[in-house]
py3Dmol code that shows the C-alpha trace and the ligand (Angstrom):
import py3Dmol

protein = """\
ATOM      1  CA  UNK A   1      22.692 155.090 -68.048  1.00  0.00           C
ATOM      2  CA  UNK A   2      18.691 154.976 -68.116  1.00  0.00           C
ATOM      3  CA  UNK A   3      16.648 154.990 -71.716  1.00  0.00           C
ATOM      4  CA  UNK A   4      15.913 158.725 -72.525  1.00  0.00           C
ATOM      5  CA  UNK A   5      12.904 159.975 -71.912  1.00  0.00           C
ATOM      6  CA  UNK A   6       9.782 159.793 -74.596  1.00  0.00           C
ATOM      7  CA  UNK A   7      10.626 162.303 -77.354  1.00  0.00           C
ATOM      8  CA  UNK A   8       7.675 163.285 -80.039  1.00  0.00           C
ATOM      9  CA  UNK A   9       8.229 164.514 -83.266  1.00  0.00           C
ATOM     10  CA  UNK A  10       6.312 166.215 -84.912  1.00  0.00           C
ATOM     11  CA  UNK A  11       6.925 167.730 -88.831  1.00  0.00           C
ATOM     12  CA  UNK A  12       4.470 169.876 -90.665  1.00  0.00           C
ATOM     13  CA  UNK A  13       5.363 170.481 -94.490  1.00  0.00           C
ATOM     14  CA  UNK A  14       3.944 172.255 -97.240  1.00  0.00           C
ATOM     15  CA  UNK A  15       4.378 175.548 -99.497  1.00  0.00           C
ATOM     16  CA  UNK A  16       5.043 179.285 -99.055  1.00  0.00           C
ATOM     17  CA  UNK A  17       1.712 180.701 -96.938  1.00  0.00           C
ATOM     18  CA  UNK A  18      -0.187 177.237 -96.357  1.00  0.00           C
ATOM     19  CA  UNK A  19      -0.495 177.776 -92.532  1.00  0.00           C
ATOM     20  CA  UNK A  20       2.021 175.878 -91.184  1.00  0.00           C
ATOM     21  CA  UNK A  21       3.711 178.367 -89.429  1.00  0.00           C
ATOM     22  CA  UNK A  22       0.572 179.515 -87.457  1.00  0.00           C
ATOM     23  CA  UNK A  23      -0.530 175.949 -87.005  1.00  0.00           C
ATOM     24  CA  UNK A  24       3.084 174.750 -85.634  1.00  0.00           C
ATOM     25  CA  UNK A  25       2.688 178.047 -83.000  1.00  0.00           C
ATOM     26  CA  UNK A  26      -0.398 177.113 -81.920  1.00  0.00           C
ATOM     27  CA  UNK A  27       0.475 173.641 -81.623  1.00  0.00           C
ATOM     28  CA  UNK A  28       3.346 174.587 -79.637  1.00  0.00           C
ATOM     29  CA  UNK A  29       0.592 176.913 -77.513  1.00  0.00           C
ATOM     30  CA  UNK A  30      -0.999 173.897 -76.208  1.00  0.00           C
ATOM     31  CA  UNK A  31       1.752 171.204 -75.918  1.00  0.00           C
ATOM     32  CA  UNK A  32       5.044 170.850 -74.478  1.00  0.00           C
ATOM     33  CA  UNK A  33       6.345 171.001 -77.654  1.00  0.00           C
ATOM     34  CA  UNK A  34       8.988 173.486 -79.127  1.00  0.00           C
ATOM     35  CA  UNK A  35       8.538 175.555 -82.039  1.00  0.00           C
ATOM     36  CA  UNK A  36      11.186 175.671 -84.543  1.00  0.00           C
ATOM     37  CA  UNK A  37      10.395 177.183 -88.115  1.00  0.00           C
ATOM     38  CA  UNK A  38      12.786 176.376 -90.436  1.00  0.00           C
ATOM     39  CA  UNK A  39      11.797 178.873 -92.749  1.00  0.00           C
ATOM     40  CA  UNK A  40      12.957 181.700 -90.830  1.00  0.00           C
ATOM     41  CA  UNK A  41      16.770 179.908 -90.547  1.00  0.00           C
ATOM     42  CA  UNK A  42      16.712 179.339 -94.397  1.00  0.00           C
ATOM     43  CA  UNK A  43      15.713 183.552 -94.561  1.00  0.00           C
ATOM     44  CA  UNK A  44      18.386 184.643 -91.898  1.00  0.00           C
ATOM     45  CA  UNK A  45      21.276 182.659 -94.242  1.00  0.00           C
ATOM     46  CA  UNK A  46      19.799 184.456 -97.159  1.00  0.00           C
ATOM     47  CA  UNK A  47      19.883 187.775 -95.308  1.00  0.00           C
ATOM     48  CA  UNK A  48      23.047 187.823 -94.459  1.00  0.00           C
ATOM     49  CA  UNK A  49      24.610 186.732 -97.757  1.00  0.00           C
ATOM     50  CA  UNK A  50      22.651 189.341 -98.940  1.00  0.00           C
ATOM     51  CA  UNK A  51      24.348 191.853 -96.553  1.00  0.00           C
ATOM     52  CA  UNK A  52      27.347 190.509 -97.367  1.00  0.00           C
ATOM     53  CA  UNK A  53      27.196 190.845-101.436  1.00  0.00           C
ATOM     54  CA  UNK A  54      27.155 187.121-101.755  1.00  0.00           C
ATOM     55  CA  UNK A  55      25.029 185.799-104.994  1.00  0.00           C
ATOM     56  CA  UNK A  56      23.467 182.272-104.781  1.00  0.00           C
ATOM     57  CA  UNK A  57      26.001 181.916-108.028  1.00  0.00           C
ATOM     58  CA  UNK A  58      29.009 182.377-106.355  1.00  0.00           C
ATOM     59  CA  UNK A  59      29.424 179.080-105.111  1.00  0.00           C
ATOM     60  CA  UNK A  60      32.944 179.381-103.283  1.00  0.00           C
ATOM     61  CA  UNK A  61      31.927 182.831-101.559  1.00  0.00           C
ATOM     62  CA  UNK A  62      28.608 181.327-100.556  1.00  0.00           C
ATOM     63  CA  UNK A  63      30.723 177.884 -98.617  1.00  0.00           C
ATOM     64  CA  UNK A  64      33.654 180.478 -97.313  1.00  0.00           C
ATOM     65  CA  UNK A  65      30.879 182.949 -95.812  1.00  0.00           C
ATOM     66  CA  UNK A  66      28.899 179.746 -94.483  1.00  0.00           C
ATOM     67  CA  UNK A  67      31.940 178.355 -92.993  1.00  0.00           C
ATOM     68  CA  UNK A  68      32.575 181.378 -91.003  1.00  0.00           C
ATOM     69  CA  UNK A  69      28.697 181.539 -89.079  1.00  0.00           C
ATOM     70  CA  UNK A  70      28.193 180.966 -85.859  1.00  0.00           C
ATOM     71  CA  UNK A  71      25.341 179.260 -85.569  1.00  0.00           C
ATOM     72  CA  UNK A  72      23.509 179.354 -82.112  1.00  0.00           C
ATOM     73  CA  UNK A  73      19.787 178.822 -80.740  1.00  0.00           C
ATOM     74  CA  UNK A  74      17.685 181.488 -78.374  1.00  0.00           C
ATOM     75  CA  UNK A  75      14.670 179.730 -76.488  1.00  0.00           C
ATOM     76  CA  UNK A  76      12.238 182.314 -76.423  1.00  0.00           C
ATOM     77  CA  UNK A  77       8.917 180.911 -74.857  1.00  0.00           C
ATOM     78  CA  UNK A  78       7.884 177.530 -76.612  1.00  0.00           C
ATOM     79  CA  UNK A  79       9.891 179.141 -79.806  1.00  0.00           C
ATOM     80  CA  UNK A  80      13.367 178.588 -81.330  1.00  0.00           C
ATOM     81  CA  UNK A  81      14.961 181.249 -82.940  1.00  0.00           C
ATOM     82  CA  UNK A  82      17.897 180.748 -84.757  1.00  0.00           C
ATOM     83  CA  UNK A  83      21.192 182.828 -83.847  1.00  0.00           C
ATOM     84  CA  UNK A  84      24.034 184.290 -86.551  1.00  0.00           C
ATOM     85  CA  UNK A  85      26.901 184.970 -84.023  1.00  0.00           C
ATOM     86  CA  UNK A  86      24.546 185.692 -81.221  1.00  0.00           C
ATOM     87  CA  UNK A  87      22.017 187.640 -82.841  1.00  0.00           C
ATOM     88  CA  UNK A  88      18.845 186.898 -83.710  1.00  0.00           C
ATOM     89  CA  UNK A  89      18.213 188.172 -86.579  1.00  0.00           C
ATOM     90  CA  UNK A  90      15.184 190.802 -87.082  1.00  0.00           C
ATOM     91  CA  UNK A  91      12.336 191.595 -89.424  1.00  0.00           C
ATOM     92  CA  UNK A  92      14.886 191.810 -92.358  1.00  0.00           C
ATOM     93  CA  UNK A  93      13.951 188.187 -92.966  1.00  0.00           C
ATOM     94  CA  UNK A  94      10.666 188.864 -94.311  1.00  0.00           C
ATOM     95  CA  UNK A  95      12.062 191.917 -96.486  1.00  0.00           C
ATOM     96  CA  UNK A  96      10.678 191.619-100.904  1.00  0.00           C
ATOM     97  CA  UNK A  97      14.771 191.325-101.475  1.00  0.00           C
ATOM     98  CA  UNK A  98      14.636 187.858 -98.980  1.00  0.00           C
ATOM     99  CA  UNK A  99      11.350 186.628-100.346  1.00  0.00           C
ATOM    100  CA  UNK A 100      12.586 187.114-103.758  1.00  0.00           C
ATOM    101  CA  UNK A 101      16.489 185.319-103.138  1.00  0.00           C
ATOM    102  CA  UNK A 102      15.421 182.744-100.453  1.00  0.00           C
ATOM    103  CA  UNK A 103      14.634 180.060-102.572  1.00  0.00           C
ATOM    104  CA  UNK A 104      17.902 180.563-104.744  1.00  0.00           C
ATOM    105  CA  UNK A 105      19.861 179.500-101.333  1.00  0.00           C
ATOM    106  CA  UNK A 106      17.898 177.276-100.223  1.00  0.00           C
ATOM    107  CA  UNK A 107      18.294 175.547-103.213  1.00  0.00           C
ATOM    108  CA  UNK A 108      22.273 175.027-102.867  1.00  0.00           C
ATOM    109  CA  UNK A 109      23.156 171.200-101.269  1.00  0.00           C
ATOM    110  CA  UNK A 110      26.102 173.455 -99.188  1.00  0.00           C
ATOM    111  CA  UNK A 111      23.755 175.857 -97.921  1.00  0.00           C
ATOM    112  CA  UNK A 112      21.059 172.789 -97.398  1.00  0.00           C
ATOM    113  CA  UNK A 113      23.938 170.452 -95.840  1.00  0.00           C
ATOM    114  CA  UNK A 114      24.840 173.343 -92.512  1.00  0.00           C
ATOM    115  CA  UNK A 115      21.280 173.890 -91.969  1.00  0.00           C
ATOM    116  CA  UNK A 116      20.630 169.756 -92.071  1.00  0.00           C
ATOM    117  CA  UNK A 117      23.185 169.225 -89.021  1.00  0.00           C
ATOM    118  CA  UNK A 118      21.690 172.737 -87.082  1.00  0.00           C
ATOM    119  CA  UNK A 119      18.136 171.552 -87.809  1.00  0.00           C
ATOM    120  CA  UNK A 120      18.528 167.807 -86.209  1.00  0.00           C
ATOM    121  CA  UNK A 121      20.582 169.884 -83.423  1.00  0.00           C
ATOM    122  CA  UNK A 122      17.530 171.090 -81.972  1.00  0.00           C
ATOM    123  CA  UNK A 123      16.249 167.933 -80.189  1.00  0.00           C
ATOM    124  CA  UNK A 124      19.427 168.094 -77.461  1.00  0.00           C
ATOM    125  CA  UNK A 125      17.837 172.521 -77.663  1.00  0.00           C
ATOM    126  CA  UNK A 126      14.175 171.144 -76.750  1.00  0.00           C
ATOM    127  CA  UNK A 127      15.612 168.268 -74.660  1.00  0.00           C
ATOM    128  CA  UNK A 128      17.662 170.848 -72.160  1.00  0.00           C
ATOM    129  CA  UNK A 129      14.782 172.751 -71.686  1.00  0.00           C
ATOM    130  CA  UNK A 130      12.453 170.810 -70.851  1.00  0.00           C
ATOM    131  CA  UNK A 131      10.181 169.950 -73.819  1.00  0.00           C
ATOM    132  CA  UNK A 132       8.441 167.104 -74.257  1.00  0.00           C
ATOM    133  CA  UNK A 133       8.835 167.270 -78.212  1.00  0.00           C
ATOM    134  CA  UNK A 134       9.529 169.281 -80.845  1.00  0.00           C
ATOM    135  CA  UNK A 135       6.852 170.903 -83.910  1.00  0.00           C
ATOM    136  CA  UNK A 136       9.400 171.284 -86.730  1.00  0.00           C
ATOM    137  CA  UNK A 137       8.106 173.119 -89.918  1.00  0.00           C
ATOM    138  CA  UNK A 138       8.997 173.357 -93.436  1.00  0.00           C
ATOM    139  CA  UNK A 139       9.694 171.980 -96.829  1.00  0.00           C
ATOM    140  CA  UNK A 140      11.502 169.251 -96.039  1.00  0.00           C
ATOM    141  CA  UNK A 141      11.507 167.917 -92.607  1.00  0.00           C
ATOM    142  CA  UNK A 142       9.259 165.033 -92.718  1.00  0.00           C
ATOM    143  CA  UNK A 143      11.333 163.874 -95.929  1.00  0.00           C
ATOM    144  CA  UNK A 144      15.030 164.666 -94.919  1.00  0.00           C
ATOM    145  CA  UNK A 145      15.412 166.127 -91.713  1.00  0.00           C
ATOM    146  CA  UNK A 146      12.939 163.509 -89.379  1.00  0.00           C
ATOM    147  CA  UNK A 147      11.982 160.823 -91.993  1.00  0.00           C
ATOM    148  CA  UNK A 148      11.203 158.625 -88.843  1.00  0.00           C
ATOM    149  CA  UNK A 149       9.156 161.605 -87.446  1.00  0.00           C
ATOM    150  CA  UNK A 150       6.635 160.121 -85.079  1.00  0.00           C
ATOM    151  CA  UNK A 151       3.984 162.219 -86.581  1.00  0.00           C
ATOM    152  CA  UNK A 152       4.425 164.257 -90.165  1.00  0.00           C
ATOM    153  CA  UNK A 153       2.044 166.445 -92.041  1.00  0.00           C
ATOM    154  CA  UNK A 154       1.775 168.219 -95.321  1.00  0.00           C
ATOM    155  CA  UNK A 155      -0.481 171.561 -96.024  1.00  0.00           C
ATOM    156  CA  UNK A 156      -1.875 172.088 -98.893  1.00  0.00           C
ATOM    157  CA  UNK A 157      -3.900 175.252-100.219  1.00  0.00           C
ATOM    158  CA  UNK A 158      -5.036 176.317-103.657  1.00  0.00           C
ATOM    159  CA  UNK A 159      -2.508 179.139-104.685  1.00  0.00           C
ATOM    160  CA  UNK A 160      -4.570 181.904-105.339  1.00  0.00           C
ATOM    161  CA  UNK A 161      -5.898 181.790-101.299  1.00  0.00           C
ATOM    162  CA  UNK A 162      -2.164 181.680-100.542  1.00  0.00           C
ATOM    163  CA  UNK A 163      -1.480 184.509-102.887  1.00  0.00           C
ATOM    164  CA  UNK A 164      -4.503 186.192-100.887  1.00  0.00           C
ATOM    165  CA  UNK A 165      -3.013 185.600 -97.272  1.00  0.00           C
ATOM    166  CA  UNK A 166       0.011 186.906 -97.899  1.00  0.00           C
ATOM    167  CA  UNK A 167      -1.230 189.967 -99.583  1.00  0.00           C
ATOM    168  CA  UNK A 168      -3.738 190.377 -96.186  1.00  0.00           C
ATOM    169  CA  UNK A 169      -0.087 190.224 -94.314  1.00  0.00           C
ATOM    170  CA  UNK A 170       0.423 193.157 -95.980  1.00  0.00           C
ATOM    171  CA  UNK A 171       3.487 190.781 -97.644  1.00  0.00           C
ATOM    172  CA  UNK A 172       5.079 191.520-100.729  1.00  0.00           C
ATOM    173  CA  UNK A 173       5.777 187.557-101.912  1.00  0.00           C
ATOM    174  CA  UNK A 174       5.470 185.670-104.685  1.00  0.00           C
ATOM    175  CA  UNK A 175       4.192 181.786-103.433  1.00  0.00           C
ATOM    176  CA  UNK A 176       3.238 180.588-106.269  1.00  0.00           C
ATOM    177  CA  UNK A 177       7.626 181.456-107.917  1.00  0.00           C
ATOM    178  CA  UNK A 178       8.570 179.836-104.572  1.00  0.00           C
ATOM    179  CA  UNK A 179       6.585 176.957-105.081  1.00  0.00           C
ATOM    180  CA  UNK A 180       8.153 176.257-108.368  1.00  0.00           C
ATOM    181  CA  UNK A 181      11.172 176.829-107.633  1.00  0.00           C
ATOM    182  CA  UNK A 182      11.325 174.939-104.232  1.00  0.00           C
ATOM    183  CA  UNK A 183       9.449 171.866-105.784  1.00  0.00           C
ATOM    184  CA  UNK A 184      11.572 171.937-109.068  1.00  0.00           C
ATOM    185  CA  UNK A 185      15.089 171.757-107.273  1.00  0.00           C
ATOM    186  CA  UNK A 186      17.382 168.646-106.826  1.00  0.00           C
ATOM    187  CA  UNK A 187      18.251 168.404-103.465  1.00  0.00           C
ATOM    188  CA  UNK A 188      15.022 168.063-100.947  1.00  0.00           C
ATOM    189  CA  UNK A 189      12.808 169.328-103.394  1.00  0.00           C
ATOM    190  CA  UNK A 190       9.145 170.367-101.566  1.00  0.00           C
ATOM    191  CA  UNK A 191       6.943 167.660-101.728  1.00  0.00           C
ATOM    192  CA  UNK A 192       4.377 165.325 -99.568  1.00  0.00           C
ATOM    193  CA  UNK A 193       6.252 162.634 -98.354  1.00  0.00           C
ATOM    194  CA  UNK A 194       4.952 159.146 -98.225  1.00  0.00           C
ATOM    195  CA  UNK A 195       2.676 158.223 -95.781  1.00  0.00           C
ATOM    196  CA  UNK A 196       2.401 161.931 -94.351  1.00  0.00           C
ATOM    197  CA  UNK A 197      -1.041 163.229 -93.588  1.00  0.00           C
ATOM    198  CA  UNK A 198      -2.179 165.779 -96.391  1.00  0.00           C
ATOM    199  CA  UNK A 199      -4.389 168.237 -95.388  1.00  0.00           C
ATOM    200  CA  UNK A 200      -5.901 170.836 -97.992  1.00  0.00           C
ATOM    201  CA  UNK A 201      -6.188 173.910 -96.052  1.00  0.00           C
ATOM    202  CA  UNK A 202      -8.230 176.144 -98.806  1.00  0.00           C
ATOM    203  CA  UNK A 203     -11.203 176.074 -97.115  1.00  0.00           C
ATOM    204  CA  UNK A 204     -10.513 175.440 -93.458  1.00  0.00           C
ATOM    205  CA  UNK A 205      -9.987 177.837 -91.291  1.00  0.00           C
ATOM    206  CA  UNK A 206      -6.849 177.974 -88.650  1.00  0.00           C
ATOM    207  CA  UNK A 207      -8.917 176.334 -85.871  1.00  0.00           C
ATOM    208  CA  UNK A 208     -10.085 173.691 -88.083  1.00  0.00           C
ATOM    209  CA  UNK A 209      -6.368 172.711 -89.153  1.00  0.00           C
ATOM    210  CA  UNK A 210      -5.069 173.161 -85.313  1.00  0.00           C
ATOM    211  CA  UNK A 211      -8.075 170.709 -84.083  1.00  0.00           C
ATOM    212  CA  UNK A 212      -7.185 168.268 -87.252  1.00  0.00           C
ATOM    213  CA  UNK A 213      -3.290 168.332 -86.225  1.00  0.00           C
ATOM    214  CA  UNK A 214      -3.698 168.809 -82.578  1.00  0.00           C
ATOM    215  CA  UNK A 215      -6.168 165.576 -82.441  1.00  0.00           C
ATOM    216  CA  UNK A 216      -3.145 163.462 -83.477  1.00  0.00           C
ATOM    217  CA  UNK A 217      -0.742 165.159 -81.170  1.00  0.00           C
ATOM    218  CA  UNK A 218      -2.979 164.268 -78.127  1.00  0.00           C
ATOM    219  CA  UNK A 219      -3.167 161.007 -79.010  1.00  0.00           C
ATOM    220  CA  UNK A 220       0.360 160.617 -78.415  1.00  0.00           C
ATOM    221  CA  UNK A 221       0.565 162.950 -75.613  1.00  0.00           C
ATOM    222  CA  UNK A 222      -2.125 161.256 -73.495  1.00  0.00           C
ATOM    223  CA  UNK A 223      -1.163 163.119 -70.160  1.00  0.00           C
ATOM    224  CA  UNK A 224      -1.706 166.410 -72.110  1.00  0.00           C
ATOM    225  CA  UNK A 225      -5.640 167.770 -71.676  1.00  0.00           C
TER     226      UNK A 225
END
"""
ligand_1 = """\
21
C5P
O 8.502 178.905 -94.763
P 8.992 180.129 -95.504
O 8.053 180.540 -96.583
O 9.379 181.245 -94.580
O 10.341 179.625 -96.209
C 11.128 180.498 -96.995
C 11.910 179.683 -98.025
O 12.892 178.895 -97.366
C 11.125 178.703 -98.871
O 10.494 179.306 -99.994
C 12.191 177.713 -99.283
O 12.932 178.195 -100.387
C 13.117 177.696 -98.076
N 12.894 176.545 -97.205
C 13.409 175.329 -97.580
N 13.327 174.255 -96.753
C 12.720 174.359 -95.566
C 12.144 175.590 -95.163
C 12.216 176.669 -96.026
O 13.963 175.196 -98.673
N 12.672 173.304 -94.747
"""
view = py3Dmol.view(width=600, height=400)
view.addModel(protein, "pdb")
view.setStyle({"model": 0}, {"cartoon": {"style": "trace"}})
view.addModel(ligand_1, "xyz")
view.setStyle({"model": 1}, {"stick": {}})
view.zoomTo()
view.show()
């Protein structure tokens, strides 16, 4: 069997509304890179526990209901969109009830542990299709899902322009309660991870952050203009 071919990994971190979902997008715009935002799979879980009447304090009904979901991956474009039994699930994920319970979940090592193994499943996803790489964003991929990421970022933005970009989203959100929460827990707490490349957003605009990021990408993806 031959080596496989050259796989780049890329991992942008930071908190709730500090541009890393549009920057990994338009990353994933310009190179063969897939999208996958893990945000979105750590709001689906929370969604449907929510439909289901599951608390984030019910610890045995939260393992028996994540035991039973059938986890699956649409390729949609350069994006990856997590599936619960064959659904992808809808704007329900950005609902006040899921901004408000997200972090809750997210904060439980079972919930954490099924989304670990999905998460590091979706270099074979990229792989099959065709990508060159994968942009993975989050709170904790460049410390716990890719430490040996080939390339791994952390956003930063003072709180109160955060606050203001969600609001201008039209978002009902509160970052700076997430931020707390999701830096204060035990297991993969947010934070920059050593060596990572910390960027403070607050006065940058998208285009200025994508040129930053995308300068570093290029230089690993020579054949890419
Ligand atoms: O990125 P987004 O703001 O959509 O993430 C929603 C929530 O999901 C975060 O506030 C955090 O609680 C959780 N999350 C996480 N680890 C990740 C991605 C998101 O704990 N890698």
């Amino acid at each position: 069997m031959g080596a496989s071919p050259p796989f780049l990994l890329v991992a942008i971190d930071g908190g709730a509304a500090s541009g890393k979902s549009s920057t990994a997008r338009a990353l994933a715009a310009r190179f063969p890179l897939l999208h996958v935002d893990t945000g979105a799979h750590y709001r689906a879980i929370t969604a449907e526990m929510l439909r289901r009447g599951v608390t984030p304090g019910d610890g045995p009904a939260v393992e028996s209901a994540l035991a039973g979901l059938r986890l699956g991956t649409r390729v949609s474009g350069s994006a990856a969109q997590m599936e619960i039994a064959g659904k992808v699930p809808g704007d329900e994920i950005r609902a006040p009830e899921v901004n408000a319970a997200v972090s809750h979940f997210a904060a439980l090592p079972a919930v954490r542990t099924a989304l670990l193994h999905y998460q590091r499943s979706q270099v074979e996803v990229a792989r099959a299709h065709g990508f060159k790489g994968l942009v993975m964003e989050g709170r904790d991929i460049g410390s716990v899902i890719f430490p040996g990421a080939d390339l791994r970022f952390f956003l930063h933005a003072d709180p109160v322009e955060r606050a203001r970009r969600r609001a201008q989203e039209g978002q009902q959100d509160s970052v700076a309660e997430r931020d707390r929460l999701d830096s204060s827990r035990k297991t993969a707490p947010l934070t920059c991870p050593p060596g990572a490349i910390d960027i403070d957003s607050t006065h940058l605009n998208l285009d200025q952050v994508v040129a930053r990021v995308a300068a570093e990408v290029a230089a690993r993806l020579p054949h890419v203009p």
